[in-house]
NUVONU-261170 format. One record per residue: residue in one letter; x, y, z of N, C-alpha, C in turn; residue number from 0. Coordinates in steps of 0.05 Angstrom, whole numbers, plus 5000, padded with zeros to 4 digits. Layout:
<atoms>
@code=A; nxx=X; nyy=Y; nzz=Z; caxx=X; cayy=Y; cazz=Z; cxx=X; cyy=Y; czz=Z; pos=NUM
...
</atoms>
This chain:
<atoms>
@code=X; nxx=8203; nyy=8231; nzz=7441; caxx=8227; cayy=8226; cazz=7425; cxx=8225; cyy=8198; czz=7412; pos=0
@code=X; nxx=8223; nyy=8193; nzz=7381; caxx=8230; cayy=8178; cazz=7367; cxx=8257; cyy=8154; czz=7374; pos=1
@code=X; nxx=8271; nyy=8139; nzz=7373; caxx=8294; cayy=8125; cazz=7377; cxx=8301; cyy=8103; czz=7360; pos=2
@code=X; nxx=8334; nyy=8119; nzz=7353; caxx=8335; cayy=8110; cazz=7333; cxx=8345; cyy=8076; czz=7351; pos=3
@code=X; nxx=8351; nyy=8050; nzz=7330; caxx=8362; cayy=8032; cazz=7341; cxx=8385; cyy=8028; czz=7360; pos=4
@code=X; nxx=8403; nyy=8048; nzz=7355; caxx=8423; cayy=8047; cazz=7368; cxx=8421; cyy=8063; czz=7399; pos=5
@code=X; nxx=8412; nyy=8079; nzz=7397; caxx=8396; cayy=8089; cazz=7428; cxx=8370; cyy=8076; czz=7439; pos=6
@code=X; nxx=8359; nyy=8064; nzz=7426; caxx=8341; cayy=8037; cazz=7438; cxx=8361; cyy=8022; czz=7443; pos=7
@code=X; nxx=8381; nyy=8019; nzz=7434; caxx=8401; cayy=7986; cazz=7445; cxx=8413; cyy=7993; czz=7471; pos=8
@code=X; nxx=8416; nyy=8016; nzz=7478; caxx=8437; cayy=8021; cazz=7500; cxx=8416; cyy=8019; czz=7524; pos=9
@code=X; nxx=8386; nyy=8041; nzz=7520; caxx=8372; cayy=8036; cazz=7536; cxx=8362; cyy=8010; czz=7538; pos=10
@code=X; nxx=8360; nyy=7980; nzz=7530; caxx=8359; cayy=7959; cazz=7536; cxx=8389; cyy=7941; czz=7550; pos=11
@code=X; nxx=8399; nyy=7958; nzz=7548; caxx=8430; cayy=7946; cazz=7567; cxx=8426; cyy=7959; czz=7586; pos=12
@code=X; nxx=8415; nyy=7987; nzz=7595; caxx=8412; cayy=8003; cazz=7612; cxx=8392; cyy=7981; czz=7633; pos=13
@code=X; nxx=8376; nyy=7973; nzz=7621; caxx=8350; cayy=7947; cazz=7644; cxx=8373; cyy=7940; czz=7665; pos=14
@code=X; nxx=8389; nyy=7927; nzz=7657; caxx=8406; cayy=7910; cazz=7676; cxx=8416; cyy=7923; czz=7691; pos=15
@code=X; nxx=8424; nyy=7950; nzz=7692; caxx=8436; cayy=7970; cazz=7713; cxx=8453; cyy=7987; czz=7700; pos=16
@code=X; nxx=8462; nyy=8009; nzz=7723; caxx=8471; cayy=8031; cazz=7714; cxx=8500; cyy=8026; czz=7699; pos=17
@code=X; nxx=8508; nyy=8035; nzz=7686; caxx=8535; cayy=8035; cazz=7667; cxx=8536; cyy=8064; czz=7660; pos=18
@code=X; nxx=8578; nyy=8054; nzz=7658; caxx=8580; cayy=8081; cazz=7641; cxx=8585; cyy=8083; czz=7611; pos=19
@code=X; nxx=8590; nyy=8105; nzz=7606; caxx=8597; cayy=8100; cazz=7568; cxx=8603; cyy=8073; czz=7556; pos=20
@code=X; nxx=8637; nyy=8078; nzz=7579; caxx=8653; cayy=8052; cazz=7568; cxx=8642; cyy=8029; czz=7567; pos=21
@code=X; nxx=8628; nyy=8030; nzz=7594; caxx=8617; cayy=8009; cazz=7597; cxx=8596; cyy=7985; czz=7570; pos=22
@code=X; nxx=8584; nyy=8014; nzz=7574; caxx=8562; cayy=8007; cazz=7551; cxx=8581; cyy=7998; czz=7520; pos=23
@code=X; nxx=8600; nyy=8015; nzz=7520; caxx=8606; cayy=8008; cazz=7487; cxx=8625; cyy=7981; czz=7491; pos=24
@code=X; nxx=8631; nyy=7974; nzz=7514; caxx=8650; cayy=7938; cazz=7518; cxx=8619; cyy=7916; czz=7520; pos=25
@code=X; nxx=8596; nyy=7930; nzz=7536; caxx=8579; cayy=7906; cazz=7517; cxx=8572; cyy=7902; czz=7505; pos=26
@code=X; nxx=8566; nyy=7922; nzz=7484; caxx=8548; cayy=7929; cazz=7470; cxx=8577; cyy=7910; czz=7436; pos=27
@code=X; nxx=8598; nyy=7922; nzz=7446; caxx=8620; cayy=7901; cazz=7432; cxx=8617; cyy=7878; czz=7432; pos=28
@code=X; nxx=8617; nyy=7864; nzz=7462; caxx=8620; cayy=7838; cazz=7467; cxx=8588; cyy=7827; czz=7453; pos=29
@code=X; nxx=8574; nyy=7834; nzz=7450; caxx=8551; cayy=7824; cazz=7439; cxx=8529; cyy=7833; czz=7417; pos=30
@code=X; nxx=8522; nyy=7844; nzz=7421; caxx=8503; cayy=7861; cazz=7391; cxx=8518; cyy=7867; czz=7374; pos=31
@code=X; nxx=8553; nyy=7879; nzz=7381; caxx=8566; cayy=7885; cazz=7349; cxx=8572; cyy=7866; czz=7346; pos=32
@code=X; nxx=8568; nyy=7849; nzz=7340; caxx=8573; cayy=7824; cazz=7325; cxx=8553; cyy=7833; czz=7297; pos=33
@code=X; nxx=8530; nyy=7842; nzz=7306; caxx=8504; cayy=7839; cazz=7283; cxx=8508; cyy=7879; czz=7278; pos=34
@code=X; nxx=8509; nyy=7894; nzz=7297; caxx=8500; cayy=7910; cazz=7299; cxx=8521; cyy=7931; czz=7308; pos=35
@code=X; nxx=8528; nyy=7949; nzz=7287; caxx=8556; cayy=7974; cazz=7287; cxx=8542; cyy=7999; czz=7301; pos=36
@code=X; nxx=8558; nyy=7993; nzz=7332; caxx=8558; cayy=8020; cazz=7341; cxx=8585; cyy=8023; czz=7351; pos=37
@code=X; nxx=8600; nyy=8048; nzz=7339; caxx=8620; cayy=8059; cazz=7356; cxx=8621; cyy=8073; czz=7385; pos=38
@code=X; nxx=8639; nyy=8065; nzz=7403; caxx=8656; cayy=8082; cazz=7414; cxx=8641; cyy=8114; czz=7418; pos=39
@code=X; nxx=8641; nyy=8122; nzz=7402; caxx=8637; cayy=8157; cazz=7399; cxx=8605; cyy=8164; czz=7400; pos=40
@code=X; nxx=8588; nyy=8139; nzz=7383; caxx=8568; cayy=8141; cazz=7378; cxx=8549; cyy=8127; czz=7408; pos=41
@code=X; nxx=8569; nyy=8109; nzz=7428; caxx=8548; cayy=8117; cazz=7450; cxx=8555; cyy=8137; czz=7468; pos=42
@code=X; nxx=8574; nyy=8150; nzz=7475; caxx=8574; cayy=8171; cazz=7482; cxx=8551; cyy=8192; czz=7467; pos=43
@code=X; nxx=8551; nyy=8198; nzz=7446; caxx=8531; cayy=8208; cazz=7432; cxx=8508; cyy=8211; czz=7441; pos=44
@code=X; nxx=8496; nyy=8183; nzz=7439; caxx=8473; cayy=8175; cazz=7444; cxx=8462; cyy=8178; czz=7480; pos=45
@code=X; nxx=8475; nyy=8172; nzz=7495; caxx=8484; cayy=8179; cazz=7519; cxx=8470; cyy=8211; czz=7524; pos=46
@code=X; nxx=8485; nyy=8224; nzz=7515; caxx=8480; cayy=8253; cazz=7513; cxx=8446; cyy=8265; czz=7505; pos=47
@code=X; nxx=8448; nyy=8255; nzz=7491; caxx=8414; cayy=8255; cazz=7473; cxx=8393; cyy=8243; czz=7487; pos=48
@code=X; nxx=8399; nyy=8216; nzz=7497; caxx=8384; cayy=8204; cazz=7519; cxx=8382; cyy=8215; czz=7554; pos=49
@code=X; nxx=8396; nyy=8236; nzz=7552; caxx=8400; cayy=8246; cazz=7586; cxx=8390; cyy=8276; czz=7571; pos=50
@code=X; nxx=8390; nyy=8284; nzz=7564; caxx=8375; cayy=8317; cazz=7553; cxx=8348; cyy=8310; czz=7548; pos=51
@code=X; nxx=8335; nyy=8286; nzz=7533; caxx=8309; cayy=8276; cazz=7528; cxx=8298; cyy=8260; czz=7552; pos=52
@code=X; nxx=8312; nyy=8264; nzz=7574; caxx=8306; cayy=8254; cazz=7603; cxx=8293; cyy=8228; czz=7604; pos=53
@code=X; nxx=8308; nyy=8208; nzz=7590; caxx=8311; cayy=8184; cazz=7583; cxx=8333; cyy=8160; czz=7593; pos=54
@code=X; nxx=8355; nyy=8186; nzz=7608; caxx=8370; cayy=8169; cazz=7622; cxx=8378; cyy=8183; czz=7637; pos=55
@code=X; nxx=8378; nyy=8176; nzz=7671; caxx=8396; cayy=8202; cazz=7681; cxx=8421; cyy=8200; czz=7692; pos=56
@code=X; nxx=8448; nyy=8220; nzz=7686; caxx=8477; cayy=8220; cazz=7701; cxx=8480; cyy=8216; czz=7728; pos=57
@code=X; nxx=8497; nyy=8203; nzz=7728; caxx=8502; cayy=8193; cazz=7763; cxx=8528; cyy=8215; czz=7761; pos=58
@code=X; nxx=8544; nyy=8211; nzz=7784; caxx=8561; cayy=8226; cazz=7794; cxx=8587; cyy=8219; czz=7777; pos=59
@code=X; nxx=8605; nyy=8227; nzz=7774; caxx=8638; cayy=8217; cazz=7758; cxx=8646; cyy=8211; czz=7779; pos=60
@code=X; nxx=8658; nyy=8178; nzz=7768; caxx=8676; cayy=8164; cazz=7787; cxx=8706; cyy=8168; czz=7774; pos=61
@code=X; nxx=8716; nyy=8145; nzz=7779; caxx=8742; cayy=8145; cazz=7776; cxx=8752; cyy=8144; czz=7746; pos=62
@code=X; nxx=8772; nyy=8159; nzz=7743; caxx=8779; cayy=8166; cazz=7716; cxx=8762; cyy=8185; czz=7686; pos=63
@code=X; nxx=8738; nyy=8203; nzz=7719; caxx=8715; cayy=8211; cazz=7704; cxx=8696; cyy=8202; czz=7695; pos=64
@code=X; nxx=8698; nyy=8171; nzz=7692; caxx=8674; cayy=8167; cazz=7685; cxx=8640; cyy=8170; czz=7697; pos=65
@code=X; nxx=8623; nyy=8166; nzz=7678; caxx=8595; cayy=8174; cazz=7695; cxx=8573; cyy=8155; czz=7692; pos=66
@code=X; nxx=8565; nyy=8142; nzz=7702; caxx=8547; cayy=8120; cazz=7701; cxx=8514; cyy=8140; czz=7693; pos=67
@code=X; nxx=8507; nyy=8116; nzz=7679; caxx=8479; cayy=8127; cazz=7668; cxx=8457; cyy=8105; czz=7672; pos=68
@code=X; nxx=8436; nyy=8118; nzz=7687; caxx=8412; cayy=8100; cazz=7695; cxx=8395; cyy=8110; czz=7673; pos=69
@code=X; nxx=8378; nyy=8079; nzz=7664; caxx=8356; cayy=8084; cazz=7657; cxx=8327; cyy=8104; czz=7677; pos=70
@code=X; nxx=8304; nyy=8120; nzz=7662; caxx=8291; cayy=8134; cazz=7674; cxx=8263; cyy=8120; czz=7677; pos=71
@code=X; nxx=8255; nyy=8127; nzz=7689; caxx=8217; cayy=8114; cazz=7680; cxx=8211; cyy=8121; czz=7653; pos=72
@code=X; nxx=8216; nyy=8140; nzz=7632; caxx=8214; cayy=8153; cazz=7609; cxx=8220; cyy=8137; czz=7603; pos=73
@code=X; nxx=8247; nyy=8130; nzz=7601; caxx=8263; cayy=8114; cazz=7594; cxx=8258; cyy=8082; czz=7581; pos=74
@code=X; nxx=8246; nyy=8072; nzz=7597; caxx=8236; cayy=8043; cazz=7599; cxx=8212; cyy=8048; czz=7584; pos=75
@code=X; nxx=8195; nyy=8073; nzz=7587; caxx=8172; cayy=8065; cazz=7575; cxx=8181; cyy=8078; czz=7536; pos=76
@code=X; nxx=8195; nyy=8089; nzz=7530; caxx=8207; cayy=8097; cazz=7505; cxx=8228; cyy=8068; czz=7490; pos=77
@code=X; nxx=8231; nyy=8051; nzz=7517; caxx=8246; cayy=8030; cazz=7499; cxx=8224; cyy=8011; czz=7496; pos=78
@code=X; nxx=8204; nyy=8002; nzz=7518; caxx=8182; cayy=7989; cazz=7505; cxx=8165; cyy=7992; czz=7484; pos=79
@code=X; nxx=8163; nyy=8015; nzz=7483; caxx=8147; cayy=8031; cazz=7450; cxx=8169; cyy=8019; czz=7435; pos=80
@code=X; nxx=8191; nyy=8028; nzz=7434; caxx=8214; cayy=8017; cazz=7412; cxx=8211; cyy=7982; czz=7403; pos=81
@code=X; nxx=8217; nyy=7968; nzz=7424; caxx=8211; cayy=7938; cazz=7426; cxx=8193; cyy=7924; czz=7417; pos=82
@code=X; nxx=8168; nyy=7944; nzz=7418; caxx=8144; cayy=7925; cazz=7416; cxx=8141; cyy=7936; czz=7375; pos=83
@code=X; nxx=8155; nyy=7952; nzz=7364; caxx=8145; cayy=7963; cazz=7339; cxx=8155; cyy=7932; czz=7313; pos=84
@code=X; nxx=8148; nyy=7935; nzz=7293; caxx=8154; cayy=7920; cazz=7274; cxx=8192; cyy=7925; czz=7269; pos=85
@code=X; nxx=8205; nyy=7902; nzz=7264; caxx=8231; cayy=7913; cazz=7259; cxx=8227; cyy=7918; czz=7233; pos=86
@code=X; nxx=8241; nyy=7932; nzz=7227; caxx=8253; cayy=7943; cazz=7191; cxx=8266; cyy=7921; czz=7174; pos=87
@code=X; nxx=8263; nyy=7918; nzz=7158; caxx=8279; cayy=7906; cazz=7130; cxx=8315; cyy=7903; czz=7143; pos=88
@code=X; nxx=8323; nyy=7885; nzz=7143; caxx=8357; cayy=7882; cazz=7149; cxx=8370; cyy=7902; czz=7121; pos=89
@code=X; nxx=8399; nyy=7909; nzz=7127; caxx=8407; cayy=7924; cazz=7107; cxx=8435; cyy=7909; czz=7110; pos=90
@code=X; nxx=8445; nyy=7903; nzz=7083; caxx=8478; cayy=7890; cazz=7088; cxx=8493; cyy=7905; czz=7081; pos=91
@code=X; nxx=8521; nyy=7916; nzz=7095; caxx=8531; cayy=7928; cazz=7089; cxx=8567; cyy=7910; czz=7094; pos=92
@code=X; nxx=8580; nyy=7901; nzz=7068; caxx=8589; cayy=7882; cazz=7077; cxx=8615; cyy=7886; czz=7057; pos=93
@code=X; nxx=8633; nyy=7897; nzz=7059; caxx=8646; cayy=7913; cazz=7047; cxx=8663; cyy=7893; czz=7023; pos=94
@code=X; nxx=8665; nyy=7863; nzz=7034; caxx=8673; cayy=7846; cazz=7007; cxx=8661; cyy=7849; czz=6994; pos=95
@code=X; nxx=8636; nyy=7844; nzz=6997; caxx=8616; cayy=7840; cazz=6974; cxx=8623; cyy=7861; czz=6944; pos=96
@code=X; nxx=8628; nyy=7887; nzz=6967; caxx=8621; cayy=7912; cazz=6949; cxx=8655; cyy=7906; czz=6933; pos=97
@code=X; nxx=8669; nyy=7908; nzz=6942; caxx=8700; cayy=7891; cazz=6929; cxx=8688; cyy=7869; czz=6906; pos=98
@code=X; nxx=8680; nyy=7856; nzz=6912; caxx=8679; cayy=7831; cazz=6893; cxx=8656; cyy=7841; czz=6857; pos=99
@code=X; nxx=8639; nyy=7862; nzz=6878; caxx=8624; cayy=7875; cazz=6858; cxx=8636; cyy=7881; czz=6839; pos=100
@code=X; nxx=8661; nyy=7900; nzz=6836; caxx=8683; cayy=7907; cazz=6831; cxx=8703; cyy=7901; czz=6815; pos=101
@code=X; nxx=8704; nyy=7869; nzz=6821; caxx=8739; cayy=7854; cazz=6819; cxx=8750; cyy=7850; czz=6794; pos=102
@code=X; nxx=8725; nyy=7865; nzz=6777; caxx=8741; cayy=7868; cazz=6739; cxx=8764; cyy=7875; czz=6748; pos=103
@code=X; nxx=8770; nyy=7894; nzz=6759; caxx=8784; cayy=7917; cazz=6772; cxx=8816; cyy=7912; czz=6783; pos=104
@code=X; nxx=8808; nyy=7893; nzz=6784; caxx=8831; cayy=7880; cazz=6808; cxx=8851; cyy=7850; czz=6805; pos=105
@code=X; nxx=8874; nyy=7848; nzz=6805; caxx=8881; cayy=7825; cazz=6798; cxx=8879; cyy=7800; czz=6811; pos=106
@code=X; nxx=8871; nyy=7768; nzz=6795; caxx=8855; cayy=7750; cazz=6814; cxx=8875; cyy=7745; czz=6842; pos=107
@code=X; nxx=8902; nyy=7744; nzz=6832; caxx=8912; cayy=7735; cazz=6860; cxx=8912; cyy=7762; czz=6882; pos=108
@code=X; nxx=8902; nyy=7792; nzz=6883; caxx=8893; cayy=7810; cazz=6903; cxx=8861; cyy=7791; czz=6907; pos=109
@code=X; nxx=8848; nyy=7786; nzz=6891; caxx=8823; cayy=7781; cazz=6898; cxx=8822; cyy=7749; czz=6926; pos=110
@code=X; nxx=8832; nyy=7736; nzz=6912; caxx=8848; cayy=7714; cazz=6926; cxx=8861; cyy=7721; czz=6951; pos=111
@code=X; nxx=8878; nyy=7735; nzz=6950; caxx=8892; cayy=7749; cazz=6978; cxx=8863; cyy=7761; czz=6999; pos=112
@code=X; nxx=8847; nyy=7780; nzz=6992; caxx=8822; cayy=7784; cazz=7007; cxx=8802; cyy=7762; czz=7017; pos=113
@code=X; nxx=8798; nyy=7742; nzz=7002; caxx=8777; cayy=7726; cazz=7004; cxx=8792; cyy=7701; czz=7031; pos=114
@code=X; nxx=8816; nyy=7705; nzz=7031; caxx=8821; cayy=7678; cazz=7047; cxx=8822; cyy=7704; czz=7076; pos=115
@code=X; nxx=8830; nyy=7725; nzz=7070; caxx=8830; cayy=7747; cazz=7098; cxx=8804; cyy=7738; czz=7107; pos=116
@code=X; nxx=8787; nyy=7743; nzz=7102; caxx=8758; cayy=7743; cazz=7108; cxx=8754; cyy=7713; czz=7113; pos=117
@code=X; nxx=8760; nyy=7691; nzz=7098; caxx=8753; cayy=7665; cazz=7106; cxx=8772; cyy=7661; czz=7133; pos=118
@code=X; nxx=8793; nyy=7675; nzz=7144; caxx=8799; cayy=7669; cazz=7166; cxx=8797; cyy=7683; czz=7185; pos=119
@code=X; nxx=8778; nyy=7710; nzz=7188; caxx=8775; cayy=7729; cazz=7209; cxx=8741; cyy=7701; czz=7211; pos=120
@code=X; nxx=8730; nyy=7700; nzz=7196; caxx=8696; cayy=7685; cazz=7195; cxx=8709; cyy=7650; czz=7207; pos=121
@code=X; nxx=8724; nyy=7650; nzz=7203; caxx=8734; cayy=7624; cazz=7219; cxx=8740; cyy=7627; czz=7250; pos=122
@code=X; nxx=8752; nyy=7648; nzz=7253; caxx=8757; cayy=7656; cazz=7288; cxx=8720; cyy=7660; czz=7305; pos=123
@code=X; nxx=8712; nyy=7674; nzz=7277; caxx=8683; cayy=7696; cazz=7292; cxx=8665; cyy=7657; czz=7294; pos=124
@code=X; nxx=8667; nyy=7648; nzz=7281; caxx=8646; cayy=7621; cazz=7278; cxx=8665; cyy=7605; czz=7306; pos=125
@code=X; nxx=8685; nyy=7598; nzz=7304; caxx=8692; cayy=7589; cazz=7335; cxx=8694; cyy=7605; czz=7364; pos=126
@code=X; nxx=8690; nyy=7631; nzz=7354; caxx=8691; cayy=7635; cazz=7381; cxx=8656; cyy=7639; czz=7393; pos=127
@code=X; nxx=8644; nyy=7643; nzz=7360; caxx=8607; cayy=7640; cazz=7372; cxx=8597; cyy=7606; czz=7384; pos=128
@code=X; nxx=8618; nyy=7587; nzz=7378; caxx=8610; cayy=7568; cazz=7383; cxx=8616; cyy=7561; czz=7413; pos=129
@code=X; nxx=8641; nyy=7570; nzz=7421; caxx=8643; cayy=7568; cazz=7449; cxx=8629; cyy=7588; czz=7471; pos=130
@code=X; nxx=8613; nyy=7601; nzz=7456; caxx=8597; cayy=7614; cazz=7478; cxx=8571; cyy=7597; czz=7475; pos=131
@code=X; nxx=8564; nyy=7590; nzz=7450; caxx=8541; cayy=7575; cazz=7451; cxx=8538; cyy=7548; czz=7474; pos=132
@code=X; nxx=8570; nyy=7540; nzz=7472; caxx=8566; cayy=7518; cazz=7484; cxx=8558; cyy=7525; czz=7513; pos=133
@code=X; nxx=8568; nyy=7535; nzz=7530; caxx=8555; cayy=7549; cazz=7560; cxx=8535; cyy=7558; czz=7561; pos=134
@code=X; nxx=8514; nyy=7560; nzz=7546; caxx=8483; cayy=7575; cazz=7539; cxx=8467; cyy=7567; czz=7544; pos=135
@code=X; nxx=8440; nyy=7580; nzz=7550; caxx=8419; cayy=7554; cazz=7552; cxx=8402; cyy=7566; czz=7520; pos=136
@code=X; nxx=8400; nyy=7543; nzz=7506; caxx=8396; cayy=7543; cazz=7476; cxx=8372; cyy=7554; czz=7474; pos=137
@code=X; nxx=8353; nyy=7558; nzz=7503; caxx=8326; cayy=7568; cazz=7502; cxx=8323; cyy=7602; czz=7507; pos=138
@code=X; nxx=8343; nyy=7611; nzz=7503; caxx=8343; cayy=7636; cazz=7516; cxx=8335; cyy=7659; czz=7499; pos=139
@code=X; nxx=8328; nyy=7684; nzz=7499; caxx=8329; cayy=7690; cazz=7475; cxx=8343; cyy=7704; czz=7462; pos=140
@code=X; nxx=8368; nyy=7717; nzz=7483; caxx=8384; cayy=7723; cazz=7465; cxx=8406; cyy=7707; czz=7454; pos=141
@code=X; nxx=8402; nyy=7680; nzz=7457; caxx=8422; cayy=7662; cazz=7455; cxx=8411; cyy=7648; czz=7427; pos=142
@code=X; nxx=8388; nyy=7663; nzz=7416; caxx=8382; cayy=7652; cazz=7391; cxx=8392; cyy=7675; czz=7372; pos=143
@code=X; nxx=8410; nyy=7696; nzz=7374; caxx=8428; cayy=7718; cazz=7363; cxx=8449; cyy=7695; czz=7362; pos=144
@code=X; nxx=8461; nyy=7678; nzz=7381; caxx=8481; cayy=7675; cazz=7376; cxx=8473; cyy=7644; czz=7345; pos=145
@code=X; nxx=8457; nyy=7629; nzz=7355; caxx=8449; cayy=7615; cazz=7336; cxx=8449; cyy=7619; czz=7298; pos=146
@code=X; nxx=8441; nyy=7649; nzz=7304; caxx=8437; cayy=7658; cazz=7272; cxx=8466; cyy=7655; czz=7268; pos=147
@code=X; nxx=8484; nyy=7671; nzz=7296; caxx=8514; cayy=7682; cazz=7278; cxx=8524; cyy=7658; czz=7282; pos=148
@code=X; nxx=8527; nyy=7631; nzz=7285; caxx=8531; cayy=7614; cazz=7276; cxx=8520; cyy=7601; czz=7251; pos=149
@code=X; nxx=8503; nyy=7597; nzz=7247; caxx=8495; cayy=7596; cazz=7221; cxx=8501; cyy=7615; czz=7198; pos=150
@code=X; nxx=8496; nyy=7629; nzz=7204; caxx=8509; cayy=7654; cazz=7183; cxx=8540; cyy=7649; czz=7176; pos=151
@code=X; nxx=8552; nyy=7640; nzz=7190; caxx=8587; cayy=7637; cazz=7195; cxx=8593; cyy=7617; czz=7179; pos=152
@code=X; nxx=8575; nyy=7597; nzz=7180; caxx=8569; cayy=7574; cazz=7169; cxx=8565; cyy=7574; czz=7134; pos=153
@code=X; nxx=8542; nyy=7591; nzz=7138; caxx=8535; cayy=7591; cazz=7099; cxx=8558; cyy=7608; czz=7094; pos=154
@code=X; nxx=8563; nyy=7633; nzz=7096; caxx=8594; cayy=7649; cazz=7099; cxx=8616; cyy=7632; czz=7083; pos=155
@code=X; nxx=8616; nyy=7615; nzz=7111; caxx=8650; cayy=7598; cazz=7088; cxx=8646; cyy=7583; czz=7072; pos=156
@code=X; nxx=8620; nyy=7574; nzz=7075; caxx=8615; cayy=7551; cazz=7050; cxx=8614; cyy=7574; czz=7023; pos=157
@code=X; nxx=8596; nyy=7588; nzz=7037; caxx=8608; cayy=7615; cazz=7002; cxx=8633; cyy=7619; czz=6991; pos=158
@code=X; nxx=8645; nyy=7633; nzz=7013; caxx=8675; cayy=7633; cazz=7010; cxx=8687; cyy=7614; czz=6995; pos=159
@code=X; nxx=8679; nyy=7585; nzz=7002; caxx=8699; cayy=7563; cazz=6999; cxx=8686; cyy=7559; czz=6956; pos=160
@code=X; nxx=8657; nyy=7568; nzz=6959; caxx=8658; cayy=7572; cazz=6933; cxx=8661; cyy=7586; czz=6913; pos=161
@code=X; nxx=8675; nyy=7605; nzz=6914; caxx=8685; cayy=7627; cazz=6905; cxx=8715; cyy=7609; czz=6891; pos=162
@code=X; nxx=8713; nyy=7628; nzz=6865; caxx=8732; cayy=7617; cazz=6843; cxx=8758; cyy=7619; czz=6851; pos=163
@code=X; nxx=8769; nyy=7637; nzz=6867; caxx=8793; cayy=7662; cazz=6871; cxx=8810; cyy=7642; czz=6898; pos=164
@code=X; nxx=8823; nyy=7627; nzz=6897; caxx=8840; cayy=7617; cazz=6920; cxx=8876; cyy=7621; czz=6915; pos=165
@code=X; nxx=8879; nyy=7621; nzz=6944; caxx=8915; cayy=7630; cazz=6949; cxx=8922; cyy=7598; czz=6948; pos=166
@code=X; nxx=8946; nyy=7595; nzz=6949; caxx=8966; cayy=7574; cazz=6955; cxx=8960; cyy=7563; czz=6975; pos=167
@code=X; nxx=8955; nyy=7577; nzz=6999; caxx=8944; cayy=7567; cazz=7028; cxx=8919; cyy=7557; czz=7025; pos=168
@code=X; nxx=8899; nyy=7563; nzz=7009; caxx=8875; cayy=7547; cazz=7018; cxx=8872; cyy=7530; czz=6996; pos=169
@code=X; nxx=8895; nyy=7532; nzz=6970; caxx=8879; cayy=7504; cazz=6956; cxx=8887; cyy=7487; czz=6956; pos=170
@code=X; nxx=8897; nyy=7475; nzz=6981; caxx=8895; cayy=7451; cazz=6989; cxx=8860; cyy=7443; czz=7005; pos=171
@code=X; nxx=8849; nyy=7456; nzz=7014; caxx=8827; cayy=7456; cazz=7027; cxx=8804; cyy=7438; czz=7008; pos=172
@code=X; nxx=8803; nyy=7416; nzz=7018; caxx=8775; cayy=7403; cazz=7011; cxx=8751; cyy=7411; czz=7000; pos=173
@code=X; nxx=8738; nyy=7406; nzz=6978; caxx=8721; cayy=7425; cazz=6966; cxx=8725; cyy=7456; czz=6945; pos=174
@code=X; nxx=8747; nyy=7456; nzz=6950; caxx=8756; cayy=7489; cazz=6940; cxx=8760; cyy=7486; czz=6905; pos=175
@code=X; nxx=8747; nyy=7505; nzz=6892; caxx=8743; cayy=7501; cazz=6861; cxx=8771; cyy=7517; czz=6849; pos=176
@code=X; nxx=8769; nyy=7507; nzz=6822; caxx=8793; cayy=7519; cazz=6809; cxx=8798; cyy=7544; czz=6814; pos=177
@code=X; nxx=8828; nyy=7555; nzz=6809; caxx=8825; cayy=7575; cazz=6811; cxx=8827; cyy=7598; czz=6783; pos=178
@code=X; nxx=8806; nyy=7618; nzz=6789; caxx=8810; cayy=7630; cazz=6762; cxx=8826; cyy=7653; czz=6752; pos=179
@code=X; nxx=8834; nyy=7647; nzz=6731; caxx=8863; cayy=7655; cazz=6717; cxx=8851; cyy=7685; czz=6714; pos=180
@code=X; nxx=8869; nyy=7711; nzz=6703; caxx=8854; cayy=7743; cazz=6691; cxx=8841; cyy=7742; czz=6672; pos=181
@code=X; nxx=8848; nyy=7713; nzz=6650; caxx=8833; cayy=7706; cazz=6626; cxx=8810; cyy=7698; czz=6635; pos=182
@code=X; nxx=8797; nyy=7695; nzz=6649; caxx=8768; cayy=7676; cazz=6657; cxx=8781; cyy=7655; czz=6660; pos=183
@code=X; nxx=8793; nyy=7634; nzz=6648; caxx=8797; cayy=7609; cazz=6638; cxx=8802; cyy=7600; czz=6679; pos=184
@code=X; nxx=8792; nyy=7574; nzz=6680; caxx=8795; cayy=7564; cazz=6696; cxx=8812; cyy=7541; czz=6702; pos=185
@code=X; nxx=8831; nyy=7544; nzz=6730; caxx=8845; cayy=7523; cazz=6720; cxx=8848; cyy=7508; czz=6749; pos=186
@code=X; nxx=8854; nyy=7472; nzz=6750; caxx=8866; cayy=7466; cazz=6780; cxx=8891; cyy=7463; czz=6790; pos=187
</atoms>
């Protein structure tokens, strides 16, 4: 069996020990989705596909039904094949962007209203990557995931902060450029 990324990711959380669904999709939250969208539904999914391809096998249902899933000897050796391959091209899927693509469309102060949403969900996500960084050991290697998403968080608002389109609330903010009128015309 082939594997796609997202069933290679679970069986690399699987190394550490048995888990169940839930399990898997609260760490797989708490850490890879930061970079990397997997739902809820889709490791159960995956789950399923990985225990029929005898890649992971079901433990017994505990409490509240749930069922813990061990990695197999298959298992480990289908995620090392996975691990060791070339990664693929990144793909962004980043749904302002595709908005802003757009924003003939749209009036500047909606555009304005979105751009400071986003400048303050990427303000929470950049402080809260920084206080995990700070407990880390900076040598680690998945602690250089968290490095990028700090940096990334980083060029992020400085984009943001350059972007024409500001509310009332952020232009007071240091650095922040005029804002532009439906005419183009720019003004401070």
């Amino acid at each position: 069996m082939e594997l796609n990324s997202t069933a290679a990711s679970l069986l690399g959380f699987l190394h550490d020990g048995p888990m169940s669904g839930w399990e898997l999709a609260s760490a797989v939250e708490g850490t890879i989705g930061n970079f990397w969208n997997v739902t809820r539904s889709q490791v159960y999914r995956e789950l399923r596909t990985l225990a029929d391809a005898g890649l992971v096998k079901p433990g017994d249902r505990g409490p509240r039904g749930r069922q813990r899933f061990a990695i197999t000897a298959a298992g480990r050796r289908a995620f090392a094949a996975w691990i060791a391959r070339e990664p693929g091209p990144e793909l962004i899927r980043f749904p302002l962007l595709l908005t802003l693509f757009f924003a003939d469309h749209l009036a500047p102060e909606e555009i304005a209203g979105f751009v400071e949403t986003h400048r303050r969900r990427h303000e929470e996500r950049l402080a809260r990557y920084r206080s995990l960084f700070k407990d880390s050991d900076p040598e680690s290697p998945r602690v250089q995931t968290l490095r990028f998403g700090i940096a990334y968080q980083e060029a992020l608002l400085r984009w943001l902060d350059s972007l024409p389109w500001k509310t009332r609330h952020s232009a007071g903010r240091p650095g922040r450029p005029a804002t532009v009128t439906s005419s183009g015309r720019s003004r401070s």
